[in-house]
Biopython code that builds the backbone (N, CA, C, O; Angstrom):
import numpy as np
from Bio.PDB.StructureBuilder import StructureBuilder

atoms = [
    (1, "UNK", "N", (132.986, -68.914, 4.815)),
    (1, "UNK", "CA", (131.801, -68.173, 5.199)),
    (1, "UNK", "C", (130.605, -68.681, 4.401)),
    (1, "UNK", "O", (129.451, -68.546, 4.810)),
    (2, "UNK", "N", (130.919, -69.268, 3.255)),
    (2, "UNK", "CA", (129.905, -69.297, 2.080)),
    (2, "UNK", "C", (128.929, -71.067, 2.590)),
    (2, "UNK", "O", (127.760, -71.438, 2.484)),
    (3, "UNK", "N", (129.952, -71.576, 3.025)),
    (3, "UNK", "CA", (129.850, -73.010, 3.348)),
    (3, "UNK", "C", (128.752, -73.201, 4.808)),
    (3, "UNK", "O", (127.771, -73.907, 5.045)),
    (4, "UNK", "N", (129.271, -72.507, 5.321)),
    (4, "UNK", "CA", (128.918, -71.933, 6.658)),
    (4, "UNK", "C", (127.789, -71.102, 7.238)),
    (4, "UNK", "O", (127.427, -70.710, 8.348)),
    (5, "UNK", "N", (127.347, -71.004, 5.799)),
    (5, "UNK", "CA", (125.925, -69.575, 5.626)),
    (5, "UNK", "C", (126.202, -68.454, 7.295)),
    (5, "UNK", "O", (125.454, -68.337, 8.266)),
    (6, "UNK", "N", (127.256, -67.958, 7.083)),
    (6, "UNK", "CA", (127.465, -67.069, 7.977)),
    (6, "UNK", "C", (127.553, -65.788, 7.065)),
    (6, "UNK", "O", (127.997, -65.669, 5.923)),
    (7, "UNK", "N", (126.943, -64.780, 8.001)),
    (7, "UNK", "CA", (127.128, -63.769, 7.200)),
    (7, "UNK", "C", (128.779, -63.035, 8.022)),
    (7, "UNK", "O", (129.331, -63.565, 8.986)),
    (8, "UNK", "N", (129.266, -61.766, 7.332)),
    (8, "UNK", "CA", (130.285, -61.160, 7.678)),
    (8, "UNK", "C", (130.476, -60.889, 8.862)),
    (8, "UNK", "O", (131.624, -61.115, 9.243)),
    (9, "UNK", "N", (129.680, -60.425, 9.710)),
    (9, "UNK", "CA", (129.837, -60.018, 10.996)),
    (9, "UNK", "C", (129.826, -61.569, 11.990)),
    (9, "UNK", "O", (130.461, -62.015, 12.946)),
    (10, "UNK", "N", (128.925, -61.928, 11.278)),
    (10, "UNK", "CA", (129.046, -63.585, 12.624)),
    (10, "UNK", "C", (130.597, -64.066, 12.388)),
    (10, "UNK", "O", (131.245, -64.436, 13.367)),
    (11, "UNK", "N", (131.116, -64.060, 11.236)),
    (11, "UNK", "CA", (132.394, -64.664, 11.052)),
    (11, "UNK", "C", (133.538, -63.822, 11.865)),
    (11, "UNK", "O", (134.440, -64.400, 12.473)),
    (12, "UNK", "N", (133.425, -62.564, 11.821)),
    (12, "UNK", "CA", (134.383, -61.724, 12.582)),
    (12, "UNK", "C", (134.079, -61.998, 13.934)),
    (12, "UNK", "O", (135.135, -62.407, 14.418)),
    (13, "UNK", "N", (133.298, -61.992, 14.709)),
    (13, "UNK", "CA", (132.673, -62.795, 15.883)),
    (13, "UNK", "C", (132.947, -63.758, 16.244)),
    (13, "UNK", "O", (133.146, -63.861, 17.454)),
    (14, "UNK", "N", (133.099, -64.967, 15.362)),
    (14, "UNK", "CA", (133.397, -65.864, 16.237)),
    (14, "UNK", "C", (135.414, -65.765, 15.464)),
    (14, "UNK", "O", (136.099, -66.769, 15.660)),
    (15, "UNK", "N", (135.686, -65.267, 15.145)),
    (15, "UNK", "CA", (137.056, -65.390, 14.933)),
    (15, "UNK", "C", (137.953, -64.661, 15.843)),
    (15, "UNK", "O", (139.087, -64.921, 16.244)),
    (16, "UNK", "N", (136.983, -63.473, 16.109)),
    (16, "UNK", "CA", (137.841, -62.524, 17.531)),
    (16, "UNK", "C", (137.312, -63.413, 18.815)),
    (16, "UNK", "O", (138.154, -63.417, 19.713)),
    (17, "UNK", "N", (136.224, -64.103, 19.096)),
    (17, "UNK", "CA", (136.173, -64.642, 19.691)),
    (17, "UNK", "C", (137.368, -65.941, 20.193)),
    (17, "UNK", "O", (137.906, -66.055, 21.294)),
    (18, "UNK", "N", (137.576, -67.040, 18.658)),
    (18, "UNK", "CA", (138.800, -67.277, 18.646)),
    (18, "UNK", "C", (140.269, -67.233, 19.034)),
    (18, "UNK", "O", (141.133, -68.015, 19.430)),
    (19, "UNK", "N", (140.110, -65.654, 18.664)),
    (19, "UNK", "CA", (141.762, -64.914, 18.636)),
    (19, "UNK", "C", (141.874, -65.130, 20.067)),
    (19, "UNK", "O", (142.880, -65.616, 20.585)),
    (20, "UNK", "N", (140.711, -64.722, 20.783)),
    (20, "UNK", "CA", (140.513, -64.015, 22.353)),
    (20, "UNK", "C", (141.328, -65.284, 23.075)),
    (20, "UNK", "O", (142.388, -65.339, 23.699)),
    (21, "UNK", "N", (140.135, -66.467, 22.617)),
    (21, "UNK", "CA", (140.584, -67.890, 23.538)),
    (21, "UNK", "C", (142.421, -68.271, 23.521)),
    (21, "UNK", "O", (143.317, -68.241, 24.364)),
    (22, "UNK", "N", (142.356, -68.493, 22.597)),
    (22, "UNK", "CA", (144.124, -68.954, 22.194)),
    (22, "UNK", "C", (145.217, -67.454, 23.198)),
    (22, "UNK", "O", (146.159, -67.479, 23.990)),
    (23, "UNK", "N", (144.513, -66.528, 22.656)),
    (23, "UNK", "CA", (145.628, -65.887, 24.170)),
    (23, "UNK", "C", (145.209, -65.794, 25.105)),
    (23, "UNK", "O", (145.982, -65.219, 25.872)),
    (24, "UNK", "N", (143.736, -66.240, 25.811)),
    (24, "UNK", "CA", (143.707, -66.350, 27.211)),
    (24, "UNK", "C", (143.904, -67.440, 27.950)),
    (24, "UNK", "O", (144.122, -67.436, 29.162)),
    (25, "UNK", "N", (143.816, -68.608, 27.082)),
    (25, "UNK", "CA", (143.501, -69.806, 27.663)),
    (25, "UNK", "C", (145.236, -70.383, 28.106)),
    (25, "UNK", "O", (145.300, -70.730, 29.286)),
    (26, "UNK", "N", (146.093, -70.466, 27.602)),
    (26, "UNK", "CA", (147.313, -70.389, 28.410)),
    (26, "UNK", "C", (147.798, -70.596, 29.630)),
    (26, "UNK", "O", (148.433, -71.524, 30.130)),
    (27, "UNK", "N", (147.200, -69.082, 30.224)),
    (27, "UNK", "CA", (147.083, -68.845, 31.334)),
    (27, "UNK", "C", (146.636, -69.884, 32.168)),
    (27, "UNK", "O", (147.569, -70.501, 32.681)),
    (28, "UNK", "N", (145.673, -70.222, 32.427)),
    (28, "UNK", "CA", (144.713, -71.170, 32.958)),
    (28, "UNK", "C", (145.492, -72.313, 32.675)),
    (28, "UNK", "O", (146.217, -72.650, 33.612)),
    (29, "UNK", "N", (145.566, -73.126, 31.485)),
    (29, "UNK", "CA", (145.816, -73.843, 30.979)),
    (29, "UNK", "C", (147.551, -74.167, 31.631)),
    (29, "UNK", "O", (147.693, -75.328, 32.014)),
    (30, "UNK", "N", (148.403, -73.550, 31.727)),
    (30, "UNK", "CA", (149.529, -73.783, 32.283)),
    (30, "UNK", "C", (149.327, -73.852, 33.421)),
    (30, "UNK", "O", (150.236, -74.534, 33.894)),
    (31, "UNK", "N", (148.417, -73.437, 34.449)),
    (31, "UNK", "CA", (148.539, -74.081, 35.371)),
    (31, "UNK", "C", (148.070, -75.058, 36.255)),
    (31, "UNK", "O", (148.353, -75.487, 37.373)),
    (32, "UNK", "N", (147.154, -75.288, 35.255)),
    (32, "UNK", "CA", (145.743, -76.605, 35.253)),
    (32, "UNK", "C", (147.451, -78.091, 35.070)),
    (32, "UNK", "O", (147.758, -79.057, 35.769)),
    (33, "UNK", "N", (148.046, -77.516, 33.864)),
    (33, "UNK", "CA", (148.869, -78.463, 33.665)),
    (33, "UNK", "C", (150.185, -78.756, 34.552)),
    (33, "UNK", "O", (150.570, -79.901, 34.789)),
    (34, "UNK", "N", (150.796, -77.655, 34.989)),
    (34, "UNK", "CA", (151.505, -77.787, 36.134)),
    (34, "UNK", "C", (150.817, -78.512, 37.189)),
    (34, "UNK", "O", (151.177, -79.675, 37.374)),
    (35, "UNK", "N", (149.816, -77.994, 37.970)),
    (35, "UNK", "CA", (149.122, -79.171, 38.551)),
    (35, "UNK", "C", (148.675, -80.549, 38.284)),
    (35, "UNK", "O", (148.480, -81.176, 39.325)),
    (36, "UNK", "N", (148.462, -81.187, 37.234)),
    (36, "UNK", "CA", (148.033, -82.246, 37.050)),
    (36, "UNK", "C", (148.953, -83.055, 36.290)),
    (36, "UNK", "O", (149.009, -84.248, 36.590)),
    (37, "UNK", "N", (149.901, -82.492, 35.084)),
    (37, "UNK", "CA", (150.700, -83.217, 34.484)),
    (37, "UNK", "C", (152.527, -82.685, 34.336)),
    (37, "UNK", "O", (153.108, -81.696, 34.783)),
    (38, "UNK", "N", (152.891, -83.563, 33.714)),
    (38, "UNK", "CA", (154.425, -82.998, 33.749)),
    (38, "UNK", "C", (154.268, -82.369, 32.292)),
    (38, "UNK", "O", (153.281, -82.398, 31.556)),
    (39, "UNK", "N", (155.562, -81.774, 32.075)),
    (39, "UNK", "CA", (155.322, -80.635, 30.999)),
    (39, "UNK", "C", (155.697, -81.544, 29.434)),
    (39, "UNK", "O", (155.792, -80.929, 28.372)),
    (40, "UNK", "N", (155.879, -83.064, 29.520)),
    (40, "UNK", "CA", (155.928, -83.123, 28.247)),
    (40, "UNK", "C", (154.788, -84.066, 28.242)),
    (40, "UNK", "O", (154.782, -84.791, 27.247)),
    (41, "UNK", "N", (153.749, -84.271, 29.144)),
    (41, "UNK", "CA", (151.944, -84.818, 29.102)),
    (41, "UNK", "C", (151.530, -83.826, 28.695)),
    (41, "UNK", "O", (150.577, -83.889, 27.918)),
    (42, "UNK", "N", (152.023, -82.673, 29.020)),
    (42, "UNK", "CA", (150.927, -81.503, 28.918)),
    (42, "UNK", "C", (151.387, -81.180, 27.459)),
    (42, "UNK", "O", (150.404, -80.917, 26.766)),
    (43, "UNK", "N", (152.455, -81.122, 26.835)),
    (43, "UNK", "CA", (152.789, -80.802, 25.096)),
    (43, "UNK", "C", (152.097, -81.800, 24.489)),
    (43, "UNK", "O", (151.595, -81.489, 23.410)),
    (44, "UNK", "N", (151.871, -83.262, 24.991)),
    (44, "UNK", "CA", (151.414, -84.072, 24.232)),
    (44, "UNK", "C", (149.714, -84.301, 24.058)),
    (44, "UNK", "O", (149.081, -84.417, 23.009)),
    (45, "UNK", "N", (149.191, -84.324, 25.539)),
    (45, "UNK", "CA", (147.564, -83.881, 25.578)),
    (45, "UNK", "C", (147.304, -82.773, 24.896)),
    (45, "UNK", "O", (146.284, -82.604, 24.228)),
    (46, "UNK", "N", (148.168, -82.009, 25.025)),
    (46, "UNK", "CA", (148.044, -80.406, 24.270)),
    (46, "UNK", "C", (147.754, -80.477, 22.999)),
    (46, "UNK", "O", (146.972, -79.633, 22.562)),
    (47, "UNK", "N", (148.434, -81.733, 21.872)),
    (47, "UNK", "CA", (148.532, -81.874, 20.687)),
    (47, "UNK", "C", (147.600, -82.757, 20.511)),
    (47, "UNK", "O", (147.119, -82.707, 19.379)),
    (48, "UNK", "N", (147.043, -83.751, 21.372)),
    (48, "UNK", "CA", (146.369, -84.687, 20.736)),
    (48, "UNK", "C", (144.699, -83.556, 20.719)),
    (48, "UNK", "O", (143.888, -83.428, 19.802)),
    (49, "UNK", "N", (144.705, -82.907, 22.127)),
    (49, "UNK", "CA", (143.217, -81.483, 22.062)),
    (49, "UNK", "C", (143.174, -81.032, 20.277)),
    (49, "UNK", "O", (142.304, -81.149, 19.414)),
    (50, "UNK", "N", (144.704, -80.428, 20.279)),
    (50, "UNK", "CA", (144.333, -79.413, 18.818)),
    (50, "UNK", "C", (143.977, -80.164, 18.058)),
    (50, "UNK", "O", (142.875, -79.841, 17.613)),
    (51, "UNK", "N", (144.704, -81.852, 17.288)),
    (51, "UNK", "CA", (144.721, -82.670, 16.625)),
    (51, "UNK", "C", (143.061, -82.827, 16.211)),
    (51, "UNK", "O", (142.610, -82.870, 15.066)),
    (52, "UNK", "N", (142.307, -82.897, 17.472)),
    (52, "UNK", "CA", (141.304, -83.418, 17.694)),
    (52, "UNK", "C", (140.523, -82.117, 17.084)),
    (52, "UNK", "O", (139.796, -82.251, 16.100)),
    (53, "UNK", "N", (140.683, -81.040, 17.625)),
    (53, "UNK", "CA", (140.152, -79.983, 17.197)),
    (53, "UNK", "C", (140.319, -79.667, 15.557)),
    (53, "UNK", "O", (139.294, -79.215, 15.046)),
    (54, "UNK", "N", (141.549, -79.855, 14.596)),
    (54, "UNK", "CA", (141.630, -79.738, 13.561)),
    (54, "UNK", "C", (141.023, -80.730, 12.418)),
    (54, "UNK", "O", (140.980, -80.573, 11.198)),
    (55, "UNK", "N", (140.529, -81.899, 13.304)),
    (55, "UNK", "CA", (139.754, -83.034, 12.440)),
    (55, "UNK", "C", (138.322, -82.500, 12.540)),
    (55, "UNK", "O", (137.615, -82.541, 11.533)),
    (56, "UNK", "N", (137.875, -82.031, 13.624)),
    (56, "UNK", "CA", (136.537, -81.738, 13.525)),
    (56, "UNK", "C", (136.185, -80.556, 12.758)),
    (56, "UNK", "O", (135.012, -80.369, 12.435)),
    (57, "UNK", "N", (137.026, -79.817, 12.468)),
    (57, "UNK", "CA", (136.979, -78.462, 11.602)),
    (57, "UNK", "C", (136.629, -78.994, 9.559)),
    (57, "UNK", "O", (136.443, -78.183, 8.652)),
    (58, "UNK", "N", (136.646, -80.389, 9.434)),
    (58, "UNK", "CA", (136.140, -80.588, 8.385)),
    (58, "UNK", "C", (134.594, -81.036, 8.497)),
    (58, "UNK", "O", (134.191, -81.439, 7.405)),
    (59, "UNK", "N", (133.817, -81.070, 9.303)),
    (59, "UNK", "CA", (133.033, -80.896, 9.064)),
    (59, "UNK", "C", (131.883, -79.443, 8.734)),
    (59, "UNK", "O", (132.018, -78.345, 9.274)),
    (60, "UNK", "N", (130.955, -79.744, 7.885)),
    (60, "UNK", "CA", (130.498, -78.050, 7.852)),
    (60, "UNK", "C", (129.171, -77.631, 8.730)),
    (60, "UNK", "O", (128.248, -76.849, 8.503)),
    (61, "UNK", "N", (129.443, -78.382, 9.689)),
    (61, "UNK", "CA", (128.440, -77.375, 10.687)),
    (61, "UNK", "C", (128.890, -76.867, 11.560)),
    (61, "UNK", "O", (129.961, -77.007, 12.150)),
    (62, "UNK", "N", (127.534, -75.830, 11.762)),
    (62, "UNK", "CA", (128.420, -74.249, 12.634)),
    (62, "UNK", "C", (128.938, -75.417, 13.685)),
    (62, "UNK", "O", (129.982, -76.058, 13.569)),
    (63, "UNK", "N", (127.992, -75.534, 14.702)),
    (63, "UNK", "CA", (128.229, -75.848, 16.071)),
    (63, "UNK", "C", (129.437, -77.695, 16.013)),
    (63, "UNK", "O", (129.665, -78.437, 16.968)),
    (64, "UNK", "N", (129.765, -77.801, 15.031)),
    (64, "UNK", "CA", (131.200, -79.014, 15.082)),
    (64, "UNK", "C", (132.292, -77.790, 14.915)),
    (64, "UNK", "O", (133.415, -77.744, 15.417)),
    (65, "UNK", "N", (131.601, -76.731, 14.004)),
    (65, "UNK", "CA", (133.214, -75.921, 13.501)),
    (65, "UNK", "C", (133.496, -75.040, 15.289)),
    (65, "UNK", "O", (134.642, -75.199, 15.711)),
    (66, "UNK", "N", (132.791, -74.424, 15.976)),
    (66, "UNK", "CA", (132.815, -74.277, 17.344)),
    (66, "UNK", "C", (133.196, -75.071, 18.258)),
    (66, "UNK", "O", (133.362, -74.355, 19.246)),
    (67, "UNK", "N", (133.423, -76.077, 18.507)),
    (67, "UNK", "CA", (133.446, -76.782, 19.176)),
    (67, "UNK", "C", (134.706, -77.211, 18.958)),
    (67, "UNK", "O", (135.480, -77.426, 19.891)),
    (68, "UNK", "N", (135.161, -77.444, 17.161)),
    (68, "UNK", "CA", (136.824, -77.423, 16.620)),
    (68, "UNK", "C", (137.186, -76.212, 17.401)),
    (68, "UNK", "O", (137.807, -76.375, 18.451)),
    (69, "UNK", "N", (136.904, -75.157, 17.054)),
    (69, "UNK", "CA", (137.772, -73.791, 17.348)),
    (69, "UNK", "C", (138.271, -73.901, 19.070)),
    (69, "UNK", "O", (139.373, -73.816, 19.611)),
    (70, "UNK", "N", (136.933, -74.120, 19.571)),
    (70, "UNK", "CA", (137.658, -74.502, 21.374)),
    (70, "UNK", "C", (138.656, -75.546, 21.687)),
    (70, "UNK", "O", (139.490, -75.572, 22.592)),
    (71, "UNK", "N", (138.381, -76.462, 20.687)),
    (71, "UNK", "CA", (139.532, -77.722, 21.353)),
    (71, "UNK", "C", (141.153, -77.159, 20.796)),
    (71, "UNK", "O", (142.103, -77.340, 21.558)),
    (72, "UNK", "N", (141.376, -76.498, 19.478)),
    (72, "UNK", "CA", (142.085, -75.769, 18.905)),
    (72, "UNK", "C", (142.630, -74.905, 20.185)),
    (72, "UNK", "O", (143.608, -75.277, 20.834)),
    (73, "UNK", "N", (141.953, -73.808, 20.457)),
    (73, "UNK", "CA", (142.021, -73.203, 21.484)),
    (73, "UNK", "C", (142.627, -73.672, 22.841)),
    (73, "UNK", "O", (143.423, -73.022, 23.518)),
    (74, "UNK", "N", (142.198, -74.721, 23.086)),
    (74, "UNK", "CA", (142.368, -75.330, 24.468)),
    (74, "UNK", "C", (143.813, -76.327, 24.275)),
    (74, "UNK", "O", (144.718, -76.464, 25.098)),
    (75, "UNK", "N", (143.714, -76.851, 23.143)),
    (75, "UNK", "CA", (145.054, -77.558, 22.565)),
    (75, "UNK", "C", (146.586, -76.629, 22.789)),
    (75, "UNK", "O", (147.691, -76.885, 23.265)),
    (76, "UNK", "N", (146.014, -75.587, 22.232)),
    (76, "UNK", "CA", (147.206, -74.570, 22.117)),
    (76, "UNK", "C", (147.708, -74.130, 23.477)),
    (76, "UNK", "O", (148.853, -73.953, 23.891)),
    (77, "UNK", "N", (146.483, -74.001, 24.070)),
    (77, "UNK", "CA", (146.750, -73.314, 25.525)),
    (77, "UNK", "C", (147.632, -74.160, 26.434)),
    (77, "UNK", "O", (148.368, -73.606, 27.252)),
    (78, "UNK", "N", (147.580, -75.503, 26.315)),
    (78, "UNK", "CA", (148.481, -76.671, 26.871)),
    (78, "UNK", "C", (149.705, -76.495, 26.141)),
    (78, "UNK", "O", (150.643, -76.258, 26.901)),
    (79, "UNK", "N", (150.024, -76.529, 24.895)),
    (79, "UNK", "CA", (151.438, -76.410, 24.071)),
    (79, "UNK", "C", (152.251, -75.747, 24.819)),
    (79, "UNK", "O", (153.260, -76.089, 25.436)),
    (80, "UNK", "N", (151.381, -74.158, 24.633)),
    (80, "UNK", "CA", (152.148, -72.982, 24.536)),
    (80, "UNK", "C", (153.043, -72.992, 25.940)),
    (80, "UNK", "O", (154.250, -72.875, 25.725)),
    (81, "UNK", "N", (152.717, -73.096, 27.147)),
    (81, "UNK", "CA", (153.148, -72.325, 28.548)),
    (81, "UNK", "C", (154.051, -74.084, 28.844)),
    (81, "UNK", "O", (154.842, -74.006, 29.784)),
    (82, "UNK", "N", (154.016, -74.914, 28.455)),
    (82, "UNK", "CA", (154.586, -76.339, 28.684)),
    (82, "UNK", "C", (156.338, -75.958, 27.825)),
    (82, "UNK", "O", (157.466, -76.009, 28.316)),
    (83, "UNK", "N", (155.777, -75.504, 26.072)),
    (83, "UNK", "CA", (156.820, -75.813, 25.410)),
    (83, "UNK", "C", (157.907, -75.034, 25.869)),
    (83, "UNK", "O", (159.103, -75.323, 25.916)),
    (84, "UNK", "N", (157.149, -73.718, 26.293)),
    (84, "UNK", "CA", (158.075, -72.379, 26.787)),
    (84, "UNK", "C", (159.112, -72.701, 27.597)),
    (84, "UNK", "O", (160.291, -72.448, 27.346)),
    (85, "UNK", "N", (158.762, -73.176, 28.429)),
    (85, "UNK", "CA", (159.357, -73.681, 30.105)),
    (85, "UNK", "C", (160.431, -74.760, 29.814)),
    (85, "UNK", "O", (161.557, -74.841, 30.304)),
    (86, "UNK", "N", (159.762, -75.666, 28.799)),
    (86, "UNK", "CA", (160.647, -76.586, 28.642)),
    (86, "UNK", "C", (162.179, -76.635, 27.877)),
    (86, "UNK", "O", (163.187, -77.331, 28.003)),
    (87, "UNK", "N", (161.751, -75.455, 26.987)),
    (87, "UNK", "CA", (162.865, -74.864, 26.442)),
    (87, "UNK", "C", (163.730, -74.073, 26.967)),
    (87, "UNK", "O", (164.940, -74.031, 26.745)),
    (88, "UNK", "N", (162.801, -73.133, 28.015)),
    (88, "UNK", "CA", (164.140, -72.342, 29.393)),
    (88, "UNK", "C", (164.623, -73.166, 29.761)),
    (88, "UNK", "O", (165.840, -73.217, 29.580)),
    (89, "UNK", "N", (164.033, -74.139, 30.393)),
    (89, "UNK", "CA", (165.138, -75.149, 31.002)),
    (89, "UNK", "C", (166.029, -75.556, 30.497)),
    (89, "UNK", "O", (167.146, -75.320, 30.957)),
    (90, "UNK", "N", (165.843, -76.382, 29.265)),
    (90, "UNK", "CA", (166.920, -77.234, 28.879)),
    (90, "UNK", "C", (168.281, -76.237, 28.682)),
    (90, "UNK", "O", (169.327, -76.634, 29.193)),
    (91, "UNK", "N", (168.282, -74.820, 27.874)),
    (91, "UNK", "CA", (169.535, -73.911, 27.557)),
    (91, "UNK", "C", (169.551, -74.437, 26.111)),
    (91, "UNK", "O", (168.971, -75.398, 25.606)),
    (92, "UNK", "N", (170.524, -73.372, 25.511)),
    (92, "UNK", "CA", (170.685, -73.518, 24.413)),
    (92, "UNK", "C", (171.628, -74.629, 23.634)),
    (92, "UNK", "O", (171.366, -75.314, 22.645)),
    (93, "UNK", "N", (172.329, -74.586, 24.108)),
    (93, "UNK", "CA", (173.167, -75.758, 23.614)),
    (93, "UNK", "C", (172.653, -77.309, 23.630)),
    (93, "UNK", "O", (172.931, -78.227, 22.859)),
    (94, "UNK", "N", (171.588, -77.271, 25.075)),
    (94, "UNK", "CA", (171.001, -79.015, 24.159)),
    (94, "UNK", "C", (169.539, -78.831, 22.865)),
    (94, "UNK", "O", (169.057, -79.633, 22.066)),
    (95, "UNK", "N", (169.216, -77.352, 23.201)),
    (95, "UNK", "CA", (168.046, -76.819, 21.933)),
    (95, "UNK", "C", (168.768, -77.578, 20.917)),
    (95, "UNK", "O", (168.449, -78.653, 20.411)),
    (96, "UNK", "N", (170.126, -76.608, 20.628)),
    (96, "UNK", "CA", (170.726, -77.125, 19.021)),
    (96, "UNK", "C", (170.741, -78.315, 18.578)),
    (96, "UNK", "O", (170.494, -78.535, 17.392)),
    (97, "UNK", "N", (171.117, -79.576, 19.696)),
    (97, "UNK", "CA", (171.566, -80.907, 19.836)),
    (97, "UNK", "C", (170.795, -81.536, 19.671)),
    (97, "UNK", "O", (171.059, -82.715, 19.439)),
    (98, "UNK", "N", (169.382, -81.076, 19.701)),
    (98, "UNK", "CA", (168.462, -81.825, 19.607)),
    (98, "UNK", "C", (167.125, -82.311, 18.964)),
    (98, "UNK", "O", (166.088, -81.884, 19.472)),
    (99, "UNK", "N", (167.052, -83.041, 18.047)),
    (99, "UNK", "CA", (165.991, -82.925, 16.699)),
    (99, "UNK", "C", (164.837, -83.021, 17.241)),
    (99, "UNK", "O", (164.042, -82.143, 16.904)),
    (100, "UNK", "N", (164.409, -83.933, 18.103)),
    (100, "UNK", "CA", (163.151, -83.845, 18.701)),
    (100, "UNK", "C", (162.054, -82.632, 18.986)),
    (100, "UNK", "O", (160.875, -82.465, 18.674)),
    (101, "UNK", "N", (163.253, -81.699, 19.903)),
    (101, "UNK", "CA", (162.822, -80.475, 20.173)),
    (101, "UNK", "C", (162.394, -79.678, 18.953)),
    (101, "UNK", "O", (161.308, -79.153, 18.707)),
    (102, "UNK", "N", (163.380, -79.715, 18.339)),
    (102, "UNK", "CA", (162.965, -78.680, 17.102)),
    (102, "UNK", "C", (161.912, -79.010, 16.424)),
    (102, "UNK", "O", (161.148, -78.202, 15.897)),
    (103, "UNK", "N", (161.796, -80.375, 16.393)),
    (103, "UNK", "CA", (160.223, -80.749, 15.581)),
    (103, "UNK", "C", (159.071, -80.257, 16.286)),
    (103, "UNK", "O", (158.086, -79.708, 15.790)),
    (104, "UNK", "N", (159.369, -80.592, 17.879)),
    (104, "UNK", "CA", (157.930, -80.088, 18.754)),
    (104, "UNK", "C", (158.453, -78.656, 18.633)),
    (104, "UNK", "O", (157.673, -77.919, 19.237)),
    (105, "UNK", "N", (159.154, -78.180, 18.259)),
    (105, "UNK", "CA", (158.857, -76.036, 18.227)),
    (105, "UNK", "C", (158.283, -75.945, 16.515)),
    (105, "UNK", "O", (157.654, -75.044, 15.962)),
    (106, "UNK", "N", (158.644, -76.887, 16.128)),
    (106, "UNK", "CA", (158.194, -76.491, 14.277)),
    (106, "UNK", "C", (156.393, -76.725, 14.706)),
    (106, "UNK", "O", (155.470, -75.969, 14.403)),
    (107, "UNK", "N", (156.316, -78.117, 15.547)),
    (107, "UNK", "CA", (154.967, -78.256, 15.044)),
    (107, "UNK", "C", (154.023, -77.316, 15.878)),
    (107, "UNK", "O", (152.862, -77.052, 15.562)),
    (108, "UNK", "N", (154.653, -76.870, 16.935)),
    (108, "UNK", "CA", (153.955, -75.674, 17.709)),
    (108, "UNK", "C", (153.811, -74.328, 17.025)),
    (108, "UNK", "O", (152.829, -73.605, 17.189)),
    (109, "UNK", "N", (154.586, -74.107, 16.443)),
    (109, "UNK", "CA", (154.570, -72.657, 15.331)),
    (109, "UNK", "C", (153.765, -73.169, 14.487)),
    (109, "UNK", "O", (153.210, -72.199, 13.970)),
    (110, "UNK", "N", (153.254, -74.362, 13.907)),
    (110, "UNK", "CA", (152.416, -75.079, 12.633)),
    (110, "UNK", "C", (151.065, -74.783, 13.449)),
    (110, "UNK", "O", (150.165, -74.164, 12.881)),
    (111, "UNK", "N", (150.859, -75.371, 15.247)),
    (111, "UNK", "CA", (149.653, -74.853, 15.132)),
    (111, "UNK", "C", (149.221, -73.742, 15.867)),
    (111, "UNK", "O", (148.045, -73.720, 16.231)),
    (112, "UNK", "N", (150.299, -72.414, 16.268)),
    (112, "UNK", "CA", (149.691, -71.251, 16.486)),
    (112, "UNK", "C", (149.470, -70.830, 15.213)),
    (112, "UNK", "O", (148.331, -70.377, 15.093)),
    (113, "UNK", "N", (150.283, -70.796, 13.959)),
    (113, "UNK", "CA", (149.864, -70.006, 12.897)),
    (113, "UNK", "C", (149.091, -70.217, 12.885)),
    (113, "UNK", "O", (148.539, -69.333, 13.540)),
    (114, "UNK", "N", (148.017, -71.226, 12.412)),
    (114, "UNK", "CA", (146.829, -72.099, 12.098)),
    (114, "UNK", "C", (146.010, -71.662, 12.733)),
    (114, "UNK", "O", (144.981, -71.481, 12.083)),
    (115, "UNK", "N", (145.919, -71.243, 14.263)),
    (115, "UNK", "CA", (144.944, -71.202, 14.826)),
    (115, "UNK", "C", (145.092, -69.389, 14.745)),
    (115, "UNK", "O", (144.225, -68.675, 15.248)),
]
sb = StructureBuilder()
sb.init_structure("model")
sb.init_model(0)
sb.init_chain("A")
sb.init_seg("    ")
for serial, (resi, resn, name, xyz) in enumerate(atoms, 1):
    if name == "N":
        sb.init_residue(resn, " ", resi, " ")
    sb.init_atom(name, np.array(xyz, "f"), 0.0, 1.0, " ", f" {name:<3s}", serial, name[0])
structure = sb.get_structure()
């Protein structure tokens, strides 16, 4: 906040604003990606959005740190409804079998916490 010369209320603002995007954008977002890509383009565009979004978050201006928070946002929204699906499908027994997967569910839990 200090970095940011935001006062308290702008920061709660754009953070519920935040919160808002990452659970609405999903929606949309899964089926933007069902239409256009297969579901492990869409985990991977998904990651390179947030990726992209979490590099621009070092810079300290408002409108780069906004612009991080949407691609963040929009990153996630591709992950989330791709990784889901992809994991119903496969069943549990190739989940266990398989290291790959578990890395793309570790690094998906790495960036909902985050965001």
């Amino acid at each position: 906040i200090d970095v940011l010369e935001l006062d308290r209320q702008n920061a709660l603002s754009i953070y519920g604003w935040f919160t808002f995007l990452v659970f609405i954008i999903p929606l949309p977002a899964g089926i933007i990606s069902d239409a256009f890509f297969k579901q492990k383009q869409g985990i991977l565009y998904g990651g390179i959005i947030a990726l992209l979004g979490y590099t621009l978050l070092i810079t300290e201006q408002i409108q780069m740190v906004g612009f991080a928070l949407i691609f963040i946002a929009v990153g996630t929204g591709l992950i989330k409804p791709n990784l889901s699906s992809s994991f119903s499908a496969m069943g549990t027994s190739k989940i266990n079998s398989s290291c790959t997967c578990k890395i793309i569910l570790l690094l998906s839990v790495l960036f909902s916490n985050a965001s």
